[in-house]
C-alpha positions in Angstrom: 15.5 11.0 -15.1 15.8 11.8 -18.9 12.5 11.1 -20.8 15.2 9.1 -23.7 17.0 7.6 -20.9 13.5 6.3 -19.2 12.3 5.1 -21.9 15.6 2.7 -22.9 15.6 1.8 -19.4 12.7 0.5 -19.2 12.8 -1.4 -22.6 15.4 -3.4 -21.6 14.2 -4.0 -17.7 10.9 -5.3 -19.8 12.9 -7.8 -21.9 14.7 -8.6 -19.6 11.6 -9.6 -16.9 10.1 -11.3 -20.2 12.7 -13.7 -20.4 13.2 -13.9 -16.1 8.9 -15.3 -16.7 10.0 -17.3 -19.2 12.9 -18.8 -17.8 11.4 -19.3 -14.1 7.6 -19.5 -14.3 6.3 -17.6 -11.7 2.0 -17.6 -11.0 1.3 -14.1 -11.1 -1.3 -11.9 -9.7 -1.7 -8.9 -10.6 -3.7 -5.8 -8.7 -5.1 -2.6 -9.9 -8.0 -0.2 -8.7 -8.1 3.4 -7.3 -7.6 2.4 -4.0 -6.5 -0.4 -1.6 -4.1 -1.8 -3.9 -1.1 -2.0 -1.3 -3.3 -3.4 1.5 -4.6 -6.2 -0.8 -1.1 -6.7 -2.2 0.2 -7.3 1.6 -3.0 -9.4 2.4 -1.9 -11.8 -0.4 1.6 -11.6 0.5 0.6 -12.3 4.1 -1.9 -15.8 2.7 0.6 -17.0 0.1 3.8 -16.7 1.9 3.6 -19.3 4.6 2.8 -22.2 1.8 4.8 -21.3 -1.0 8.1 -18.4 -2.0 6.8 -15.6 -3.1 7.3 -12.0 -3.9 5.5 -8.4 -3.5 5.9 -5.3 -5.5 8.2 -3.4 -3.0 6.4 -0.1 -2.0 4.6 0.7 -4.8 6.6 -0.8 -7.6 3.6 0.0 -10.0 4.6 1.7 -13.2 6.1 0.5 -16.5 10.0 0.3 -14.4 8.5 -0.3 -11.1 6.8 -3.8 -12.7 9.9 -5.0 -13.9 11.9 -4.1 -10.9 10.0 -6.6 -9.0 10.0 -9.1 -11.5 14.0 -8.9 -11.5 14.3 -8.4 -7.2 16.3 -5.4 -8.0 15.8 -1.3 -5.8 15.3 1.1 -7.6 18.5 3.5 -9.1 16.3 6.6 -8.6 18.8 9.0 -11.0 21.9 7.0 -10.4 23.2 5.4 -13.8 26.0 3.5 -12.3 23.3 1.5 -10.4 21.3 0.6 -13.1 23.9 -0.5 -14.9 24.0 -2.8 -11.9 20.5 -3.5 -12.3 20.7 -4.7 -15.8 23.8 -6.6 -15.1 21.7 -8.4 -12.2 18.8 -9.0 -14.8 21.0 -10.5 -17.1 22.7 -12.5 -14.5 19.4 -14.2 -13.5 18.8 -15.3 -16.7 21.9 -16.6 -17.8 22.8 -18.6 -14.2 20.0 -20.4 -12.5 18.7 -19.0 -9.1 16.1 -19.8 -6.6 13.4 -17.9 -7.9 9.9 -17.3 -6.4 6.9 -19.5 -7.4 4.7 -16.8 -6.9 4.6 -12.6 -8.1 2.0 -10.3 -6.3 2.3 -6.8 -8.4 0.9 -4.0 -8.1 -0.5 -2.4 -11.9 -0.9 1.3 -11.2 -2.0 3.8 -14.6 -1.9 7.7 -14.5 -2.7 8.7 -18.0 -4.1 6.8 -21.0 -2.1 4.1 -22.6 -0.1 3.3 -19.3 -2.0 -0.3 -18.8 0.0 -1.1 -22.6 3.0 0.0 -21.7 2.8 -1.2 -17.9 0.8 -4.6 -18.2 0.3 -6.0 -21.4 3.1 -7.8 -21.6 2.4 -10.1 -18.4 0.1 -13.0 -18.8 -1.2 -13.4 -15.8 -2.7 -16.0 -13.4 -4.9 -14.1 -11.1 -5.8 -10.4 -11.8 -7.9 -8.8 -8.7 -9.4 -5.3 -9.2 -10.6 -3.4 -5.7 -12.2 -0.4 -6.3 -12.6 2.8 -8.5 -14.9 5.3 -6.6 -16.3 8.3 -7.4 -13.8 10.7 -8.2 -10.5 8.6 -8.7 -7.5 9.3 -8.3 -5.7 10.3 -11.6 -8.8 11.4 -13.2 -7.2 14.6 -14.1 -5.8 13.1 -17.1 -8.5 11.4 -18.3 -11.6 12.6 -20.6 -13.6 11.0 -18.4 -14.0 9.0 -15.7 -15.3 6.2 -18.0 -12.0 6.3 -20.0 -9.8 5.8 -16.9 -12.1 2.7 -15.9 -11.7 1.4 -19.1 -8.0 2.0 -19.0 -8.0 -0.3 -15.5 -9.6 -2.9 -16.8 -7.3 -3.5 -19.7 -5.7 -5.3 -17.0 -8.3 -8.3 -17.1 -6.6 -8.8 -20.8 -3.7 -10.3 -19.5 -5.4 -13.7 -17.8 -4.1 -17.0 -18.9 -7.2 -18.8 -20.1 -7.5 -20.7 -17.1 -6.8 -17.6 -15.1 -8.9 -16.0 -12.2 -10.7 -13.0 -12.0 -11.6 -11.6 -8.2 -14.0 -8.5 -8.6 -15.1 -5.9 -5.8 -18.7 -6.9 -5.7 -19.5 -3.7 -3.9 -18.1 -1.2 -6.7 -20.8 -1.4 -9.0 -18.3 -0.1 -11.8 -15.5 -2.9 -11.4 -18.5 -5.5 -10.8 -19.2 -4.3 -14.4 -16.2 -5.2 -16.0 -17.3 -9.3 -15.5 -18.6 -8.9 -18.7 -15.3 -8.9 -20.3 -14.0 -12.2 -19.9 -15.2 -15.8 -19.9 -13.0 -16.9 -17.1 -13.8 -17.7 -13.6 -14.9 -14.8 -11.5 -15.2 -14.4 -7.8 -16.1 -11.8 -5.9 -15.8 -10.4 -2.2 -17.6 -7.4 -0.7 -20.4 -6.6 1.5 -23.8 -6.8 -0.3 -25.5 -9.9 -0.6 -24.4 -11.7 -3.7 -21.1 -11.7 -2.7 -19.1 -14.9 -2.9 -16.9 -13.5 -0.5 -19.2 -12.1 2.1 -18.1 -9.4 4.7 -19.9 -8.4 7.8 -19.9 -6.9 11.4 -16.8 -5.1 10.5 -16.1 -2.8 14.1 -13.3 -1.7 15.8 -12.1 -4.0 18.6 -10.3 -3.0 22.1 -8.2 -3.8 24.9 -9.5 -4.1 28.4 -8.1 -0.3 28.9 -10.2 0.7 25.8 -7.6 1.4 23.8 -8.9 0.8 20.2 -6.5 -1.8 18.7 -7.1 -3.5 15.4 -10.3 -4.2 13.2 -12.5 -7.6 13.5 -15.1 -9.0 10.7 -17.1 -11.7 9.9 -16.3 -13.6 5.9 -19.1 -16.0 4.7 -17.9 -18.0 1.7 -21.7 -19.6 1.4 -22.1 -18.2 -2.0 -19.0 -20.0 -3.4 -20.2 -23.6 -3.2 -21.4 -23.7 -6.9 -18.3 -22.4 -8.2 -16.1 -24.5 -6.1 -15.8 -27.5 -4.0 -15.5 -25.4 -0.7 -18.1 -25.8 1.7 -20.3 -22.5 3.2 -18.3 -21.8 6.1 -18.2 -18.4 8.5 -15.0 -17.4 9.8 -13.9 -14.5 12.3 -11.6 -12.5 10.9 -9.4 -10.4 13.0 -6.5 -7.7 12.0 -4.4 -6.2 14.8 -2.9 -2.7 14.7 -4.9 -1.1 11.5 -8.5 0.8 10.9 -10.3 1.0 8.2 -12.7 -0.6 5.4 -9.9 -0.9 3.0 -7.7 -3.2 5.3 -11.4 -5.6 5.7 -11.3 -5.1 1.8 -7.8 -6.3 1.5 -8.4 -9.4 3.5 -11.9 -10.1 1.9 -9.7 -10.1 -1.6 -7.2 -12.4 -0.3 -10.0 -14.9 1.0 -11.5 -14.8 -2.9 -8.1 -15.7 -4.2 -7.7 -18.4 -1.2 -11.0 -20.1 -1.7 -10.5 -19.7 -5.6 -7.0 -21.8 -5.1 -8.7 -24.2 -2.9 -5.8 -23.0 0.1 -7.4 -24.0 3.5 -9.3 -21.0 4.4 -8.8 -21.1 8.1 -5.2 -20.8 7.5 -5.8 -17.9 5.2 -7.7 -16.3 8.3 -4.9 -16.9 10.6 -2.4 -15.5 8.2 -4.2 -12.1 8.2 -4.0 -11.6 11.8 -0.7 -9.8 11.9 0.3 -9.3 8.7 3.0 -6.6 7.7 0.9 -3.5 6.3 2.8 -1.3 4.9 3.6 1.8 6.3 1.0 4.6 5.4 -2.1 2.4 5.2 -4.7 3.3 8.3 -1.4 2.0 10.3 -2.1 2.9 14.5 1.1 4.3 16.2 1.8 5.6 20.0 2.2 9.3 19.6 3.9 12.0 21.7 2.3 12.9 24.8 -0.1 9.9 25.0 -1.8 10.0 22.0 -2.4 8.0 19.5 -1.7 8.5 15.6 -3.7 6.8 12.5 -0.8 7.3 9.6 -2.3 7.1 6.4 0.2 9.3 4.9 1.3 7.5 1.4 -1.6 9.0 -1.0 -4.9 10.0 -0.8 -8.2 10.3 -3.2 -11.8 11.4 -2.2 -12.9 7.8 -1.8 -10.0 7.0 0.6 -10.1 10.3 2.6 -13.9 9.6 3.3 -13.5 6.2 4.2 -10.5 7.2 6.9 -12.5 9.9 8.3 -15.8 7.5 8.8 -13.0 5.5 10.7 -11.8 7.9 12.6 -15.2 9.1 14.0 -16.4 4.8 14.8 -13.2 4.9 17.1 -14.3 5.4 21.0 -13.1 6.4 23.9 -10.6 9.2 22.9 -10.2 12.6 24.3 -10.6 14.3 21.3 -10.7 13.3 17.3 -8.4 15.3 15.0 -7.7 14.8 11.4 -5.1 16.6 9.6 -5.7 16.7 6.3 -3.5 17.7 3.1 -4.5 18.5 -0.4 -6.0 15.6 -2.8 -3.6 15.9 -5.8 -4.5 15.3 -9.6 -8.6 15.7 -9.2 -8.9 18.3 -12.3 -12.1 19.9 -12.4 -13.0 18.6 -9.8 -10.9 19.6 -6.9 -12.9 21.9 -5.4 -16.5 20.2 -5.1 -14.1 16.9 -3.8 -12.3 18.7 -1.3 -15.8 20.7 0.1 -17.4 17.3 0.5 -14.7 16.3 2.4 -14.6 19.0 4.6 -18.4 18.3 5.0 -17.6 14.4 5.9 -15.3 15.6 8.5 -17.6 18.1 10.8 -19.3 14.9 11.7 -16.1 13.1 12.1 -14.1 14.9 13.8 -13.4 17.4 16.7 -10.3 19.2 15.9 -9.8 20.0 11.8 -6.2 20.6 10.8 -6.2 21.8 7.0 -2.6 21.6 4.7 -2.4 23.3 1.9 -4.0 25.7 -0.6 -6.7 22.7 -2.3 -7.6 21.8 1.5 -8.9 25.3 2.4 -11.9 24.0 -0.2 -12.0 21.2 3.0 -12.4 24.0 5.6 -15.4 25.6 3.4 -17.4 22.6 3.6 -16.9 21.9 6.7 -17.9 25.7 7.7 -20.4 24.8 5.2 -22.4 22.1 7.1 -21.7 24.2 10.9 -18.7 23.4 12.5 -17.0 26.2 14.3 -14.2 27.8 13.1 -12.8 27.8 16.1 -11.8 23.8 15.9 -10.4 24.7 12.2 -6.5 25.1 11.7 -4.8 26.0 8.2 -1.3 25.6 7.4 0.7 25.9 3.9 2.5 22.6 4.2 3.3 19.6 6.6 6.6 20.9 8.5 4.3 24.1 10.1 1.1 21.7 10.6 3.4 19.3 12.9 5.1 22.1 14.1 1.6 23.2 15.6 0.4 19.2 16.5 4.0 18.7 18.8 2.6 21.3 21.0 -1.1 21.3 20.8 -1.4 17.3 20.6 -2.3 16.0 24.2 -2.6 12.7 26.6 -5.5 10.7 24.8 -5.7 12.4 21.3 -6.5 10.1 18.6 -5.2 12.0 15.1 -5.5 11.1 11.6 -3.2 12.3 9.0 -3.6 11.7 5.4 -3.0 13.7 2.5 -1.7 13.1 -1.2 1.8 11.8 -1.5 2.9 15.3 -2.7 1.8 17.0 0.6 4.7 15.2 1.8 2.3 14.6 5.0 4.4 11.8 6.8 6.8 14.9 7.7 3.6 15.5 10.4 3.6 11.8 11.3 7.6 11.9 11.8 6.8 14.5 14.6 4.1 13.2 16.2 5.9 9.7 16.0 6.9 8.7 19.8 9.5 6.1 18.1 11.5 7.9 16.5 14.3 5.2 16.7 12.3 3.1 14.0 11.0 6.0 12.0 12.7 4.6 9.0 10.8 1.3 9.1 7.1 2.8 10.4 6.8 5.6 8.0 6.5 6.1 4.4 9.1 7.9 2.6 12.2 7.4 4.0 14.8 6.5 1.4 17.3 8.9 0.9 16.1 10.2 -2.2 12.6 11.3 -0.6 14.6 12.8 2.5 16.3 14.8 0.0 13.0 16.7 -1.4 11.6 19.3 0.3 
């Protein structure tokens, strides 16, 4: 798309979503962090959506279009200007004639350079704004000074809050804890150290009665809310079928702060969590070929996210063998190389089988030769195609395999062969429009 052509675009999407707020009056919450800001999106979602009508950022509808493209309900027109034509026309439409309009908006508020939070965010005035995590070495930080500057860019965010608004913090991220400092309105947070209001813990894996690992399960204490709120200290089980992983227990922990904030019943919020629709890409569990079992968390990937993934994949019992294919972590400037090595260090411990994508990820195979693990059990490849050309013969009865890379490794393309369902690729894997089928 034309930089000129972007940039009109998106003007008149913005007005346009101004006037839909205006006219409509959504609640809006709006989510931003490094990581887990699709699983916390669809953990809201999954709470909000059996009491009232609302609406989620489609995919990751983050950016100064992909905002107002929730906002109005309309797909994106990719390089097609015939259909956003169509999309302005709908825009205009919604404003003009009344509609049905949802009473509550759960975006997504992504930045990848300096000044995007202004040009993404800064026009919403939000109800909720919920920050997960930053990490380490974020993604993104390539184009930042500093690490400093790109957390200060993400918490521009907290800005937009109505005066009664609320503010959910990751108690556990010592830099987005921080950022309570900048406003005077009412802040809960979730996490796992005490202090919590939100209080996570004895997160595990949990199985059937053939040992076949199938979902995550967690204790949430909201004891530390009672002199914010009305809510009593309670303890509730938590469990989530069909996904590993910290970040999904993060995700639902976040919903829980904005449930208990809203004074929704909290046991309902629990029972909402139990199945909810996770998008595809996120620590998602799918039946493989030949028996074995695939953990697709193909849409992006950061040093924080790949470690936590890997830590998951080594928790899991049971399996004949552990294999993580891994793909480059794009947009880590200087420090690509030390991020990748520690990686590759994190998964000797974690893995049995290492299955290395692309020219950043041979830094993954150093550290992991680094720290002792045989090079025997290491297996390079230049992109995803080859590496699940290798996994459809190699892969056997019992396997549990993680792919992940960054959404540039294109690393789904593994996960498409390894998928036993191929029928229903479309709907389990990310990247499946036709404009993405069309890349190579």
């Amino acid at each position: 798309m034309k930089t000129t052509f972007k940039k009109i675009l998106a003007y008149i999407l913005q007005i346009e979503s101004r006037l839909v707020i205006l006219k409509y009056k959504p609640k809006i919450i709006a989510i931003t962090g490094s990581v887990g800001k699709t699983s916390t999106k669809d953990a809201i979602f999954a709470v909000i959506s059996p009491i009232s009508y609302v609406r989620k950022s489609e995919k990751s509808y983050n950016s100064e279009i992909g905002l107002p493209l929730t906002v109005l309900g309309i797909p994106n027109g990719w390089n097609n200007p015939f259909i956003w034509l169509q999309n302005i026309l709908k825009g205009l439409w919604l404003i003009i004639v009344p509609h049905t309009y949802p009473k509550w908006l759960v975006l997504e508020v992504g930045v990848g350079h300096p000044g995007d939070m202004r040009k993404t965010a800064s026009w919403l005035k939000t109800d909720v704004v919920i920050i997960t995590a930053i990490g380490e070495t974020p993604s993104h930080i390539e184009f930042f000074s500093s690490r400093k500057n790109l957390i200060e860019e993400k918490s521009k965010l907290i800005k937009t809050l109505k005066q009664d608004g609320l503010l959910i913090l990751n108690a556990d991220d010592e830099d987005v804890l921080e950022m309570k400092t900048k406003t005077k309105n009412l802040i809960i947070t979730y996490g796992f150290k005490e202090g919590a209001d939100i209080l996570g813990s004895g997160d595990s894996i949990f199985y059937d009665d053939k040992g076949i690992p199938k979902g995550v399960i967690f204790r949430a204490d909201e004891g530390g809310l009672a002199h914010k709120t009305t809510a009593e200290g309670t303890s509730l089980p938590v469990v989530i079928e069909g996904v590993f992983g910290r970040n999904h227990v993060y995700a639902s922990l976040a919903s829980l702060a904005l449930a208990a904030g809203l004074k929704f019943n909290m046991l309902n919020a629990v029972n909402a969590l139990k199945n909810y629709d996770v998008s595809p890409g996120r620590m998602r569990l799918l039946i493989g070929i030949n028996d074995s079992f695939v953990i697709d968390d193909t849409y992006n990937s950061s040093p924080f996210a790949c470690e936590f993934a890997l830590r998951t994949l080594g928790e899991i019992k049971n399996q004949i063998r552990k294999i993580a294919v891994l793909g480059d972590m794009l947009e880590l400037g200087k420090h690509t190389i030390d991020a990748h090595k520690n990686i590759g260090k994190i998964a000797k411990d974690n893995c049995d089988i290492l299955v290395v994508v692309g020219q950043r990820a041979q830094s993954i195979k150093d550290g992991a030769l680094e720290v002792g693990m045989n090079n025997k059990n290491i297996y390079e490849f230049k992109e995803g195609g080859e590496a699940g050309g290798f996994m459809e013969t190699f892969v056997k009865k019992g396997d549990m395999v993680l792919v992940k890379g960054s959404q540039g490794m294109r690393m789904e393309r593994v996960c498409e062969i390894l998928l036993l369902d191929k029928i229903n690729k479309s709907k389990l894997l990310v990247r499946q429009d036709d404009e993405w089928l069309k890349k190579k």
